[in-house]
C-alpha positions, 0 to 999 in steps of 0.5 A: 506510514500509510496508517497513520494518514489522516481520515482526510487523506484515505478512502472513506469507510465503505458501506457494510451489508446488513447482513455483515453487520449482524454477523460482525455483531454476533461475532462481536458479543461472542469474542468479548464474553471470552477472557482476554486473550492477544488471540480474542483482541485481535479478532475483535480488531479485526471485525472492528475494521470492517468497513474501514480502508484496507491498507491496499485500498489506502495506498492505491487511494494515494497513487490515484493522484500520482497515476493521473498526472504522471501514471505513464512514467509509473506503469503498473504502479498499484500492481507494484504497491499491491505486491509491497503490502504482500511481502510486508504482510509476509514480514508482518504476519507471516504470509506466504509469500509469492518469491523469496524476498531474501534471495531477491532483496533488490525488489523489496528496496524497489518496494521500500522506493516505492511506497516512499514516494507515493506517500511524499509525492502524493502530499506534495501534489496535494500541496500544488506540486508540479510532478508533471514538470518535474518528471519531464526537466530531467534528474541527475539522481542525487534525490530518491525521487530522481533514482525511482524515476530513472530506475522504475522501469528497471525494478518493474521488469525484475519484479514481472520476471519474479512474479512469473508463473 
């Protein structure tokens, strides 16, 4: 969801070393003188993302706004969203994974509620939202957002005991 934001909505490039920029150049020519290869095209992506926000740096661009208006109902958030892009990684690429999130599917839902709300919430506080009023009127948890808020606290300690060395 995250990388499919709008320029507008995500950190801006970052400066690159010149000295990074030869060696990304150098890197460039070599790679694209090889055959075409899915190995060579994703080399080649990935010196073409140099520069550009990260998925972690874009998501913990979004929650930026969420933890200043309401970062005390959420502590801890861009641990929690770092820890969601690790185990996507995991699925994705086959990273390794810090616990078994099979055996502790609990926390990969925690994820999953997690990143969902960053990336609605914090369109709606760009909108004008008032997440500030709505955090303190209350929820019967009939609306994803209610049950995050009421069980954040829950899935944050389940995720530290997880994490534990």
């Amino acid at each position: 969801m995250f990388d499919i934001l709008p320029c507008s909505a995500v950190p801006p490039d970052v400066p690159v070393p010149k000295g990074l920029q030869a060696a990304r150049e150098t890197s460039r020519n070599a790679f694209r003188s090889l055959p075409a290869s899915p190995e060579r095209d994703n080399v080649l992506g990935i010196l073409g993302r140099i520069g550009k926000a990260s998925l972690k740096q874009k998501i913990r661009h979004r929650a930026a706004m969420i933890i200043s208006e309401v970062g005390e109902r959420f502590p801890q958030l861009l641990d929690v969203t770092d820890e969601a892009v690790d185990c996507r990684n995991y699925d994705v690429h086959g990273s390794e994974p810090k616990f078994d999130y099979n055996r502790n599917f609990d926390a990969v839902t925690f994820f999953i509620d997690t990143l969902e709300f960053l990336f609605a919430a914090s369109d709606l506080v760009e909108a004008g939202w008032n997440i500030r009023g709505w955090s303190k009127a209350g929820t019967v948890m009939s609306h994803p957002f209610g049950r995050l808020l009421i069980n954040y606290p829950e899935g944050l300690r389940q995720l530290k005991q997880l994490l534990r060395p």
